[in-house]
N, CA and C atoms of all chains as a GROMACS GRO file, in nm:
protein
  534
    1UNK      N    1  -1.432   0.365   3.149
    1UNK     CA    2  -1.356   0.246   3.112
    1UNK      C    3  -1.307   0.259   2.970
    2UNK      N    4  -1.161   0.234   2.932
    2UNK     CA    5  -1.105   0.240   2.810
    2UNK      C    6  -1.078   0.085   2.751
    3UNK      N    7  -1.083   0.100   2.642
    3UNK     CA    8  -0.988  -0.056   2.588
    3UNK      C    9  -0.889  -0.035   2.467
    4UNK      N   10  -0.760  -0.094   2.511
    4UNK     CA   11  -0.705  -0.048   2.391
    4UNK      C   12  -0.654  -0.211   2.337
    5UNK      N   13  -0.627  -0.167   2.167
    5UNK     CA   14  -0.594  -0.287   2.144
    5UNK      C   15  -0.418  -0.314   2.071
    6UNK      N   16  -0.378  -0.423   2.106
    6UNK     CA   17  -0.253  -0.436   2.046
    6UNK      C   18  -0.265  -0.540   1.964
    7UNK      N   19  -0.201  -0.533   1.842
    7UNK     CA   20  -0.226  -0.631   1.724
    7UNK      C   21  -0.060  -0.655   1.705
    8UNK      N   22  -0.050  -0.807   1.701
    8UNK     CA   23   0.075  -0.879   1.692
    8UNK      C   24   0.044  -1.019   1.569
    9UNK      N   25   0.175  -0.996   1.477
    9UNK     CA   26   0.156  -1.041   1.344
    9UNK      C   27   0.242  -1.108   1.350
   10UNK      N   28   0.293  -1.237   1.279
   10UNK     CA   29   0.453  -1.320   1.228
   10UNK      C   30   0.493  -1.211   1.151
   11UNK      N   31   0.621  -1.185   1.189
   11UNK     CA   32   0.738  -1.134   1.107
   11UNK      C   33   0.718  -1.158   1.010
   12UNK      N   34   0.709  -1.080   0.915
   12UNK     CA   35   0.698  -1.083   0.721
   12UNK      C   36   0.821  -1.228   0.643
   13UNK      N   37   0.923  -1.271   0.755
   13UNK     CA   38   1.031  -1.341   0.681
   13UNK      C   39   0.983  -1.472   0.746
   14UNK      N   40   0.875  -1.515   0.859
   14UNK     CA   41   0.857  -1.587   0.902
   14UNK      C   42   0.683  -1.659   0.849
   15UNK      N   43   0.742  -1.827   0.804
   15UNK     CA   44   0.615  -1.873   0.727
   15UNK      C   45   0.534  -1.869   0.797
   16UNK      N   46   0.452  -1.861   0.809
   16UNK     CA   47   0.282  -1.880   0.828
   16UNK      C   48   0.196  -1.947   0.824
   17UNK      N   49   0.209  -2.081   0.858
   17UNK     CA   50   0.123  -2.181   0.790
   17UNK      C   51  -0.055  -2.150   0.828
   18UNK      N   52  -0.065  -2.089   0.906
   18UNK     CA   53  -0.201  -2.068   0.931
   18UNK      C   54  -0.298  -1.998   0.835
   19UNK      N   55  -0.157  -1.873   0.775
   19UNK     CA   56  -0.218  -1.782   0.687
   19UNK      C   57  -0.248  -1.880   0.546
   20UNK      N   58  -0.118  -1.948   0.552
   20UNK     CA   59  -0.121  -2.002   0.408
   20UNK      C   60  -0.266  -2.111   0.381
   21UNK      N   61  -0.302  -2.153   0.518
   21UNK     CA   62  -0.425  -2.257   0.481
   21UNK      C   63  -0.515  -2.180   0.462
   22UNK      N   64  -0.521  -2.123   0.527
   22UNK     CA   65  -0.666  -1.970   0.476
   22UNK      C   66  -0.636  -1.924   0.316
   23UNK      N   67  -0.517  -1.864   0.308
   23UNK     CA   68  -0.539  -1.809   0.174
   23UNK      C   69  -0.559  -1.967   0.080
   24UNK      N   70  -0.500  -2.110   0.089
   24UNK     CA   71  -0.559  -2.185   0.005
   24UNK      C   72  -0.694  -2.230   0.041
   25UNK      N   73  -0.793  -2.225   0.090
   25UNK     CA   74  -0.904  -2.241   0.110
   25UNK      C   75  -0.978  -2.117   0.078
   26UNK      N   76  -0.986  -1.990   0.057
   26UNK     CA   77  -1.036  -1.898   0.019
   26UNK      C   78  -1.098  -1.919  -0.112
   27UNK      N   79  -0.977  -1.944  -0.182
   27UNK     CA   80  -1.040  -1.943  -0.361
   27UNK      C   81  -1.125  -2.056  -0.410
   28UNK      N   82  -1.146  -2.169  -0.313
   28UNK     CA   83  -1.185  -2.317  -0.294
   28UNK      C   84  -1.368  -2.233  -0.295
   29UNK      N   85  -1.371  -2.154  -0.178
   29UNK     CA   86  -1.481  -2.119  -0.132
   29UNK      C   87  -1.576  -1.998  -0.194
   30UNK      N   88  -1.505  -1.921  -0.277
   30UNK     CA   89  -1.560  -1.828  -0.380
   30UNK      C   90  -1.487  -1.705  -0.363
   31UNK      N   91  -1.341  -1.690  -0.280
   31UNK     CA   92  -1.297  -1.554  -0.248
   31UNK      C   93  -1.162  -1.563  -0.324
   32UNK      N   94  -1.162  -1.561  -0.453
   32UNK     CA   95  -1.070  -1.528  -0.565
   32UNK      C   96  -0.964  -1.437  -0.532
   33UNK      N   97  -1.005  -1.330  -0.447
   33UNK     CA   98  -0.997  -1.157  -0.502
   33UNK      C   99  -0.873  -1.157  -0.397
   34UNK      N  100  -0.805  -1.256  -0.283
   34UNK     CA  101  -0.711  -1.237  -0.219
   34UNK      C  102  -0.588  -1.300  -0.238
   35UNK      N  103  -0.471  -1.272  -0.285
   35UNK     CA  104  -0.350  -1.361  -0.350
   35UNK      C  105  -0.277  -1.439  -0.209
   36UNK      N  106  -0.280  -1.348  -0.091
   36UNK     CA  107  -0.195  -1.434   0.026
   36UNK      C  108  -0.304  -1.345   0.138
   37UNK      N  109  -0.227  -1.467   0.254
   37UNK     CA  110  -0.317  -1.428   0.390
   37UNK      C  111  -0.213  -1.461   0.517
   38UNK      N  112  -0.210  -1.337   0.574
   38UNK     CA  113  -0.117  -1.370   0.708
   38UNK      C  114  -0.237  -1.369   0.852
   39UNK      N  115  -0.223  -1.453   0.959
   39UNK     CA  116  -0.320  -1.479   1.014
   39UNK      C  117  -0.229  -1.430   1.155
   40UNK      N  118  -0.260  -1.366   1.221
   40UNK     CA  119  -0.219  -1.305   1.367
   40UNK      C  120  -0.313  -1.272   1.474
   41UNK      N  121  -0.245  -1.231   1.579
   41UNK     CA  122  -0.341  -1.200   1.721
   41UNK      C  123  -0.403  -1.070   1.731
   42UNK      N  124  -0.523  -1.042   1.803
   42UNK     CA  125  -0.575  -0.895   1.848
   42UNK      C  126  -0.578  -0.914   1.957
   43UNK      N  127  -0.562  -0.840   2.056
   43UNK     CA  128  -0.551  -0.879   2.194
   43UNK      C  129  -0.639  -0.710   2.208
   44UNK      N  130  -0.754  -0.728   2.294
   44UNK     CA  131  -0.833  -0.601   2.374
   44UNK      C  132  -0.792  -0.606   2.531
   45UNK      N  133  -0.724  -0.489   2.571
   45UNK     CA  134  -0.699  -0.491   2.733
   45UNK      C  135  -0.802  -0.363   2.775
   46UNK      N  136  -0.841  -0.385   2.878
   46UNK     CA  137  -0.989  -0.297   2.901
   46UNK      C  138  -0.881  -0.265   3.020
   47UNK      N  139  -0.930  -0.078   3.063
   47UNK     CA  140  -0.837  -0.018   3.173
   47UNK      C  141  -0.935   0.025   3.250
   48UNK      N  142  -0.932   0.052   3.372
   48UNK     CA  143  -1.094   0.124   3.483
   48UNK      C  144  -1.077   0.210   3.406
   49UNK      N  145  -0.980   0.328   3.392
   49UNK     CA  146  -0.959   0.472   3.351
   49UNK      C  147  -0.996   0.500   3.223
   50UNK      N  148  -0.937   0.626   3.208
   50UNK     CA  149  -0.964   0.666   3.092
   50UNK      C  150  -0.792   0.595   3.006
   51UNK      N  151  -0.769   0.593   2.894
   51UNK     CA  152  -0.687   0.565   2.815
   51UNK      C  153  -0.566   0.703   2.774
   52UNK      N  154  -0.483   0.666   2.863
   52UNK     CA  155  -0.376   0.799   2.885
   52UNK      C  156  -0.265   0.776   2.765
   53UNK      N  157  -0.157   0.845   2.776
   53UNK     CA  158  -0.045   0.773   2.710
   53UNK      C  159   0.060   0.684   2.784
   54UNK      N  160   0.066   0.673   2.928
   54UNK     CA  161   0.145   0.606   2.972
   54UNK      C  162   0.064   0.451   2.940
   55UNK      N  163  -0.082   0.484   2.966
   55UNK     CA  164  -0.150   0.310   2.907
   55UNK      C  165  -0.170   0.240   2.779
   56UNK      N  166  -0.091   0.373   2.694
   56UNK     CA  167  -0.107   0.281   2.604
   56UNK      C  168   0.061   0.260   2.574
   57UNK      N  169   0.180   0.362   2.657
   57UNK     CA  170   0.327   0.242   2.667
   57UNK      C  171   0.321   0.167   2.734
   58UNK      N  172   0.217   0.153   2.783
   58UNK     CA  173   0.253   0.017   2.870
   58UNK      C  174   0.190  -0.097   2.828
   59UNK      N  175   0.098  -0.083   2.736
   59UNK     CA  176   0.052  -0.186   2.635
   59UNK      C  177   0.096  -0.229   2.557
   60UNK      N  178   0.182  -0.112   2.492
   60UNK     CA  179   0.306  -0.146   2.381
   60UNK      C  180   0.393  -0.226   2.466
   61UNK      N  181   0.415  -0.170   2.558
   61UNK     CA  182   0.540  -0.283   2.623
   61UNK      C  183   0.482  -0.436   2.672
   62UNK      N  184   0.363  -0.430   2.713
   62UNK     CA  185   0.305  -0.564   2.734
   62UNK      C  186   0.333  -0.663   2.582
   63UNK      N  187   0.243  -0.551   2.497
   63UNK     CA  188   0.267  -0.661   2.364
   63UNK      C  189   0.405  -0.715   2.310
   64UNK      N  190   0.478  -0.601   2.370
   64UNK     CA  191   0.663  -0.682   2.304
   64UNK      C  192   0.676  -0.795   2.423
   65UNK      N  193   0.654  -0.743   2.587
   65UNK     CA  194   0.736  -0.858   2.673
   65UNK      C  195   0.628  -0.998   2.685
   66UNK      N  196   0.497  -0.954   2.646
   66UNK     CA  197   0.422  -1.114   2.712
   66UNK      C  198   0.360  -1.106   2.608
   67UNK      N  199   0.269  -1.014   2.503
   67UNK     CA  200   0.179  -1.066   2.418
   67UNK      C  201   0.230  -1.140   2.331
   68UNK      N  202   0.375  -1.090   2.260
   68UNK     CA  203   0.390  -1.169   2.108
   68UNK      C  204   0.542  -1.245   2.189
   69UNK      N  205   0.608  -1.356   2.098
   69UNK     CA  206   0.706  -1.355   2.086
   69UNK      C  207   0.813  -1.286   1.969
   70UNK      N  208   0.892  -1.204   2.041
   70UNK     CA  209   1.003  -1.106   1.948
   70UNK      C  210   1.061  -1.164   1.832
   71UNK      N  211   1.061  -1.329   1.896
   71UNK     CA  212   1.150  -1.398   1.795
   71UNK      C  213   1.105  -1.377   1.660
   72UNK      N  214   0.976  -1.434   1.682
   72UNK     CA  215   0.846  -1.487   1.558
   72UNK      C  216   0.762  -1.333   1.461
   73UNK      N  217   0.735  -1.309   1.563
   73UNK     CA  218   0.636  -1.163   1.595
   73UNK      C  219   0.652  -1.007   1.617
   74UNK      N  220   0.585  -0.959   1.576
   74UNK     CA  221   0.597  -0.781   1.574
   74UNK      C  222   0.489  -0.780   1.630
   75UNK      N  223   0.480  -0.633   1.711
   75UNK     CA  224   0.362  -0.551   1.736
   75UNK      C  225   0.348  -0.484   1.676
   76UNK      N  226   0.235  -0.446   1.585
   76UNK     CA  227   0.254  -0.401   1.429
   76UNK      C  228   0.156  -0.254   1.512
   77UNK      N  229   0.052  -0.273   1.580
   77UNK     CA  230  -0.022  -0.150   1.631
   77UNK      C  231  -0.092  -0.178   1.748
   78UNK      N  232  -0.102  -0.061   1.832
   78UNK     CA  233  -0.154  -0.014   2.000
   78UNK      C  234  -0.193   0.068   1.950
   79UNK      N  235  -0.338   0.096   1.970
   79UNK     CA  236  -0.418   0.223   1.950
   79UNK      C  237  -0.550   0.193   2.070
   80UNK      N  238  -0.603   0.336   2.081
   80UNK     CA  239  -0.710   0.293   2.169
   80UNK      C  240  -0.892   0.306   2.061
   81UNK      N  241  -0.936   0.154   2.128
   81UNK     CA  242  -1.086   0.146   2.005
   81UNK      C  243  -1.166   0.197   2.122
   82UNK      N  244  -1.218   0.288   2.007
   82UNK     CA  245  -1.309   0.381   2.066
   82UNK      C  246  -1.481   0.318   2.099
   83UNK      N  247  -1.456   0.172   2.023
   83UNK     CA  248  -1.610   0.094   2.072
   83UNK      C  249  -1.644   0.112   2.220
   84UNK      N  250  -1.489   0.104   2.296
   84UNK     CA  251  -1.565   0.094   2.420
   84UNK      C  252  -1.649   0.170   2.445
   85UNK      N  253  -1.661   0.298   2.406
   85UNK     CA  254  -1.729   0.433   2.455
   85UNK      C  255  -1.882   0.363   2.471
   86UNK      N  256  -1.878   0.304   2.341
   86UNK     CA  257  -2.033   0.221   2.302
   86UNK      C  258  -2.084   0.205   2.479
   87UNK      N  259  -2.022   0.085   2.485
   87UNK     CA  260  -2.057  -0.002   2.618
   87UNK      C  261  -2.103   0.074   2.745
   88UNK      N  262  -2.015   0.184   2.700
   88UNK     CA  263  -2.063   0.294   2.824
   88UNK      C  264  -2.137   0.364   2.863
   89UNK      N  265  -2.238   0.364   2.709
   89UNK     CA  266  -2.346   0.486   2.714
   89UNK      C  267  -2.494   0.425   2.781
   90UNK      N  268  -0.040  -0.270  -0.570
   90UNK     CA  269  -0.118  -0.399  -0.419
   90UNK      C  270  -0.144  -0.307  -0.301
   91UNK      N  271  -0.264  -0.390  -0.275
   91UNK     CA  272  -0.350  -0.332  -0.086
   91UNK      C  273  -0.374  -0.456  -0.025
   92UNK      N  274  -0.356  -0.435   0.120
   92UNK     CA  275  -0.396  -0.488   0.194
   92UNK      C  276  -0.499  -0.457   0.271
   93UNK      N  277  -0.582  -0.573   0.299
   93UNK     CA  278  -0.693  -0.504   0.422
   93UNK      C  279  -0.704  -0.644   0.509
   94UNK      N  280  -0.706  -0.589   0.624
   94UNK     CA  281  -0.739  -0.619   0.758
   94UNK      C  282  -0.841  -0.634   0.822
   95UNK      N  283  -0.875  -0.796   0.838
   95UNK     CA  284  -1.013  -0.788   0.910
   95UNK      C  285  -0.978  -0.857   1.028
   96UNK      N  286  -1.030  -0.837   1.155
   96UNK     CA  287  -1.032  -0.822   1.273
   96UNK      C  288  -1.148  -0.923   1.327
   97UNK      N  289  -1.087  -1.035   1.387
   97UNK     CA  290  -1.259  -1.152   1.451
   97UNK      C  291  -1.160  -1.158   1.602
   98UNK      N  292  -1.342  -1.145   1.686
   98UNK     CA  293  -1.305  -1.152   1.823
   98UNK      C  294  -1.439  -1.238   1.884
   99UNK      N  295  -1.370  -1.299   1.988
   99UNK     CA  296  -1.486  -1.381   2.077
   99UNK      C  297  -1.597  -1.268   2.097
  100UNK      N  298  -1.733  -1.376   2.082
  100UNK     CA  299  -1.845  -1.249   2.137
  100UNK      C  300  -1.846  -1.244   2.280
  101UNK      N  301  -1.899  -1.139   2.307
  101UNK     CA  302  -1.864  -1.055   2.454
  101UNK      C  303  -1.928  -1.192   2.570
  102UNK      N  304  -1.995  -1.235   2.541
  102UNK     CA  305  -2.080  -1.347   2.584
  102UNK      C  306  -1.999  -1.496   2.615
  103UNK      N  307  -1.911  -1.498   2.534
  103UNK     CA  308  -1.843  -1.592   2.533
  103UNK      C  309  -1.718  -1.612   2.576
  104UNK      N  310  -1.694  -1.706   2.683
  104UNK     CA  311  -1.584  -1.717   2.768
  104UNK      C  312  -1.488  -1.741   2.657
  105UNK      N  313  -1.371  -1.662   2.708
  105UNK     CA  314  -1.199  -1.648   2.669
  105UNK      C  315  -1.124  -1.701   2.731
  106UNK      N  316  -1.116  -1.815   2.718
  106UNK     CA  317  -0.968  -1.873   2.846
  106UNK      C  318  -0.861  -1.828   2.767
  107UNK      N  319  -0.782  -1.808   2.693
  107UNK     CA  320  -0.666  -1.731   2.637
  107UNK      C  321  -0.667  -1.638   2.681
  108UNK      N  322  -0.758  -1.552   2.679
  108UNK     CA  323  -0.740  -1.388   2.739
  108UNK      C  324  -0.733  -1.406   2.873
  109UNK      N  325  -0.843  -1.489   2.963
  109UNK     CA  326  -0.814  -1.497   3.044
  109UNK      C  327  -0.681  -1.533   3.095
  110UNK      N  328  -0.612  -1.612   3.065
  110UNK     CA  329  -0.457  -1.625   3.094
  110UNK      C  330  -0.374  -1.546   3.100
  111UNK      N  331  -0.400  -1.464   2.985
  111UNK     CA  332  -0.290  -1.319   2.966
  111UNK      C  333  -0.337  -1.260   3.078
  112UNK      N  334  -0.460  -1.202   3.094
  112UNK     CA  335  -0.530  -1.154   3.187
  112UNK      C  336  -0.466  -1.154   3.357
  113UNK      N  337  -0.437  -1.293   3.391
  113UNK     CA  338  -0.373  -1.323   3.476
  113UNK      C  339  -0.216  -1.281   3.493
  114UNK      N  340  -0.168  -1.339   3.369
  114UNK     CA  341  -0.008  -1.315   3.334
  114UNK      C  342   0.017  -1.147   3.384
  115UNK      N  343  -0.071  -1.083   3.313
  115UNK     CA  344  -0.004  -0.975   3.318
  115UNK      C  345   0.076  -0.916   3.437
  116UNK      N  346  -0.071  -0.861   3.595
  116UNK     CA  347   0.000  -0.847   3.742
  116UNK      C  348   0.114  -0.889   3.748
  117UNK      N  349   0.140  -1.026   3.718
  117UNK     CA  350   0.269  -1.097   3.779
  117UNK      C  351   0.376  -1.054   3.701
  118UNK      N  352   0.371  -1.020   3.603
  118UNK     CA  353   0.478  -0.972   3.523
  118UNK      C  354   0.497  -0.807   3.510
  119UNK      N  355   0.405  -0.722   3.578
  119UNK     CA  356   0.453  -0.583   3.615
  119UNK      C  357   0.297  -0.516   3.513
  120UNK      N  358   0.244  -0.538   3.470
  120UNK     CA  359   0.135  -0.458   3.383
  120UNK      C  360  -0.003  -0.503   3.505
  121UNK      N  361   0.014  -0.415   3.588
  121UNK     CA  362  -0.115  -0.432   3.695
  121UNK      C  363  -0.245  -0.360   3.588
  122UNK      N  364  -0.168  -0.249   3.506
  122UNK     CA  365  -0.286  -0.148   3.473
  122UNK      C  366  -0.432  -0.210   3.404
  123UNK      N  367  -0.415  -0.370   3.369
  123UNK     CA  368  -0.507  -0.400   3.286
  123UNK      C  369  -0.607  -0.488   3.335
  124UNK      N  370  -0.735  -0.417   3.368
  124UNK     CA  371  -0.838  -0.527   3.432
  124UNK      C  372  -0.877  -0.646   3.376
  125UNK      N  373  -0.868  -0.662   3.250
  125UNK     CA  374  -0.939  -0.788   3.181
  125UNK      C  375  -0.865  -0.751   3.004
  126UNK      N  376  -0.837  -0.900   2.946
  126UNK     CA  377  -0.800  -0.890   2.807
  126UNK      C  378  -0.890  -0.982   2.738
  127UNK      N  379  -0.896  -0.972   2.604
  127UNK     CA  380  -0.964  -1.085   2.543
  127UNK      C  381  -0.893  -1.120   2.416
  128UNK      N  382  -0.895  -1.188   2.385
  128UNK     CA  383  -0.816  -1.212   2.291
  128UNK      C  384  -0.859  -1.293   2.128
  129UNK      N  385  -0.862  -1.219   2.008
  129UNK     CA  386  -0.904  -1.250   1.868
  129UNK      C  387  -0.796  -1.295   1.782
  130UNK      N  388  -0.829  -1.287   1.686
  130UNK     CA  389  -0.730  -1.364   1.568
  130UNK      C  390  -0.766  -1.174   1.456
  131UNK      N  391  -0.661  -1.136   1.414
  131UNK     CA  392  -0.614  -1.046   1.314
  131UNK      C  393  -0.550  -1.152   1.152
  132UNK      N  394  -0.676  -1.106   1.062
  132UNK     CA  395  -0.641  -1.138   0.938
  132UNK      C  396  -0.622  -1.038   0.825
  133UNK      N  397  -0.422  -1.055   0.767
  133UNK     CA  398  -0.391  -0.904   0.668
  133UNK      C  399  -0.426  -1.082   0.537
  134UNK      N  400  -0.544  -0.975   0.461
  134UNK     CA  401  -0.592  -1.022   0.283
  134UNK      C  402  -0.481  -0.912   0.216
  135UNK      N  403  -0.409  -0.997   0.167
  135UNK     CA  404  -0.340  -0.884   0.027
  135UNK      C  405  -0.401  -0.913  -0.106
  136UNK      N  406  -0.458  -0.833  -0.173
  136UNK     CA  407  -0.477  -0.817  -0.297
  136UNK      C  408  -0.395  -0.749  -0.401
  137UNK      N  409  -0.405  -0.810  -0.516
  137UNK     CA  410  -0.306  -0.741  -0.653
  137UNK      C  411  -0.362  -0.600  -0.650
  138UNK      N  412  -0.462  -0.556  -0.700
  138UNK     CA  413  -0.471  -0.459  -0.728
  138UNK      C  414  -0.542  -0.358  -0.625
  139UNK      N  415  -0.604  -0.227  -0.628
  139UNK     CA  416  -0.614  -0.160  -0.519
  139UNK      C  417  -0.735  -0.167  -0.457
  140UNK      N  418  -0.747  -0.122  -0.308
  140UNK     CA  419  -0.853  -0.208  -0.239
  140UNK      C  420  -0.959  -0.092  -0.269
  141UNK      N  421  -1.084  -0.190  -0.327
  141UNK     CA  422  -1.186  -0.105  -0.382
  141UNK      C  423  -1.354  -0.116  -0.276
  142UNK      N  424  -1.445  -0.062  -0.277
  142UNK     CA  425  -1.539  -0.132  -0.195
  142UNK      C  426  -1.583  -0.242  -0.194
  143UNK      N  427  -1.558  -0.307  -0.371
  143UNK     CA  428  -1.615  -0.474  -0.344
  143UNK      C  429  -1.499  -0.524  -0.283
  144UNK      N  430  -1.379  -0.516  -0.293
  144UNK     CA  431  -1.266  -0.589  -0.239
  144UNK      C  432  -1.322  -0.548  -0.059
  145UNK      N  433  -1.333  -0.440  -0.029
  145UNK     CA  434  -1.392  -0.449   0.145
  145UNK      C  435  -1.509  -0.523   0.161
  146UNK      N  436  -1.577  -0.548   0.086
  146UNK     CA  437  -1.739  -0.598   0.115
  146UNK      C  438  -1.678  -0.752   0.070
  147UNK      N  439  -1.568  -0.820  -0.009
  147UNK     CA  440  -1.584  -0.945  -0.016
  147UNK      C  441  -1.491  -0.967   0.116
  148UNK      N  442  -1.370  -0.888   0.158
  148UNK     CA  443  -1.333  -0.916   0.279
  148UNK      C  444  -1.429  -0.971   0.403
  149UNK      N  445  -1.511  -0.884   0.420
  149UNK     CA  446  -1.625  -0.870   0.515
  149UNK      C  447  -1.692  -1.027   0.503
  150UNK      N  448  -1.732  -1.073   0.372
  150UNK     CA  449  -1.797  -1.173   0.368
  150UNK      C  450  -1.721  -1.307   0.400
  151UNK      N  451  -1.630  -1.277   0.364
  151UNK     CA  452  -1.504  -1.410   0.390
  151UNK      C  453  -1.466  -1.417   0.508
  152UNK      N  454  -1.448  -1.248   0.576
  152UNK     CA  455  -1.463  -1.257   0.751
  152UNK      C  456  -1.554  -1.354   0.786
  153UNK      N  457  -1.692  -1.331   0.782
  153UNK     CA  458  -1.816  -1.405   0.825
  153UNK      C  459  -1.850  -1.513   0.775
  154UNK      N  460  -1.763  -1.580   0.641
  154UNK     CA  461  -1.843  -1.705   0.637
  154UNK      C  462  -1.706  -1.796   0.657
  155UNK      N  463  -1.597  -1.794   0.637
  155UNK     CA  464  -1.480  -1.849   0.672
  155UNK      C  465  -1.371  -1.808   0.745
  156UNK      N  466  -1.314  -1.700   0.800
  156UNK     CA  467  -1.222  -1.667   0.867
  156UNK      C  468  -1.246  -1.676   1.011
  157UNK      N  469  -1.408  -1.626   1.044
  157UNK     CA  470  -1.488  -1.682   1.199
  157UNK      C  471  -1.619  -1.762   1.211
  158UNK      N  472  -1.586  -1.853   1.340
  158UNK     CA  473  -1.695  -1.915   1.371
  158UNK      C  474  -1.856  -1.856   1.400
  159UNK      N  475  -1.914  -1.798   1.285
  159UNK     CA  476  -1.992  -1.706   1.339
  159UNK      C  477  -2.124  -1.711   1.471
  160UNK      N  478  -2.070  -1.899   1.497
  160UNK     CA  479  -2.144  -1.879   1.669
  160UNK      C  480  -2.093  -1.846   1.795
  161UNK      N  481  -1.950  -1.804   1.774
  161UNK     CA  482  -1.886  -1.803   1.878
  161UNK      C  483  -1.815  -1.713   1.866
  162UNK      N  484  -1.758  -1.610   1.746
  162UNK     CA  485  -1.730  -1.485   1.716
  162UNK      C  486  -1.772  -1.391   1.603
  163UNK      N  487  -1.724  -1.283   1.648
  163UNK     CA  488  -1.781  -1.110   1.592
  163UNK      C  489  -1.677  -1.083   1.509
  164UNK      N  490  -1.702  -1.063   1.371
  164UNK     CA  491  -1.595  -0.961   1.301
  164UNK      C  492  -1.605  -0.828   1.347
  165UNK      N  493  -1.498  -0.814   1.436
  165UNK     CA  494  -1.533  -0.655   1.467
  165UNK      C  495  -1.434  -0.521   1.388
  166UNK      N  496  -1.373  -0.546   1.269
  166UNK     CA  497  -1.314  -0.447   1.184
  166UNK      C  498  -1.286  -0.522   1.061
  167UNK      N  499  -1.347  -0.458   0.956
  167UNK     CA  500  -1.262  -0.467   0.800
  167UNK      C  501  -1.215  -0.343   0.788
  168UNK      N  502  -1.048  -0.341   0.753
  168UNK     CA  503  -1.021  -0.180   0.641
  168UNK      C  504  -0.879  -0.240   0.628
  169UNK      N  505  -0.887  -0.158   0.544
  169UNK     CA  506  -0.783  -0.093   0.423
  169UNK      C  507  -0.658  -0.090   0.554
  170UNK      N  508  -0.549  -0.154   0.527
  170UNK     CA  509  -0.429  -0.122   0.582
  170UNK      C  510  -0.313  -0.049   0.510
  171UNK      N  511  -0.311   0.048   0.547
  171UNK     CA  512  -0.230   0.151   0.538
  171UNK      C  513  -0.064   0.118   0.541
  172UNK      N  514  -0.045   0.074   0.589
  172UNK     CA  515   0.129   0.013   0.581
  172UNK      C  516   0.125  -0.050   0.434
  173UNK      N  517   0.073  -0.122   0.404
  173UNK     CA  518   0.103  -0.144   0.286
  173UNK      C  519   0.148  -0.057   0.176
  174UNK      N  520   0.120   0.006   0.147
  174UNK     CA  521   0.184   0.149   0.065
  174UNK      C  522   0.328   0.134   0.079
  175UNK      N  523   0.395   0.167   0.224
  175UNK     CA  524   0.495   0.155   0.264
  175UNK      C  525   0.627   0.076   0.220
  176UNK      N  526   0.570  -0.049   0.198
  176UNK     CA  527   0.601  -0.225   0.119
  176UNK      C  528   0.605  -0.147  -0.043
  177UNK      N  529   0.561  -0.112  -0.078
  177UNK     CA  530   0.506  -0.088  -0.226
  177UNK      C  531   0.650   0.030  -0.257
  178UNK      N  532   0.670   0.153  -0.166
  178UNK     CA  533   0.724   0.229  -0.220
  178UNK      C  534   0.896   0.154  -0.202
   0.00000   0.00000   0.00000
């Protein structure tokens, strides 16, 4: 069993209000050391198989047609996490 | 400037109705390949200056005491994001 993950972010030109309440509550709470905060999705898709390259275009393509919206959102990275291996042993 | 990336996901234990949805979505929309998704929140911290180990170890802590609910999710990655450079040059 593989899992790979696709990470989808707001577009750099698009505000953020989620990020922005985090980064103003950070320095409130003792975490000085971060100037801004963008807040986005991780999405883990677990495959029976092993993690090929057609599964992970087709993850990439999941994350552009259903995970993110194009409008708002990028798929910034599809890679496969190798934790699963963990689960397996 | 660096950015780093910390990564919070539901614990394995704990039901996902979001993922579950995608989960569903997917078949119907042509991505049969994926047995199960789950779905986290991705947080990019930018800092002024360059990301050092206390800047990862205060990430880490701000993961766990404010960015997740730590009864109901796992920080499962802090690091150093690499695109940033990119922005810089």
């Amino acid at each position: 069993m593989g899992r790979v993950v696709v990470d989808v972010m707001p577009k750099p030109e698009i505000l953020d209000p989620q990020g922005k309440a985090v980064a103003g509550a950070l320095p409130r709470l003792g975490f000085g050391q971060f100037a801004s905060v963008r807040q986005g999705k991780r999405f883990e898709l677990e495959v029976d198989g092993p993690v090929t390259e057609e599964i992970l275009a087709a993850a990439r393509a999941a994350g552009e047609q259903v995970l993110s919206n194009p409008v708002i959102e990028d798929v910034v990275a599809v890679y496969e996490d190798a934790v699963a291996q963990d689960a397996q042993a």
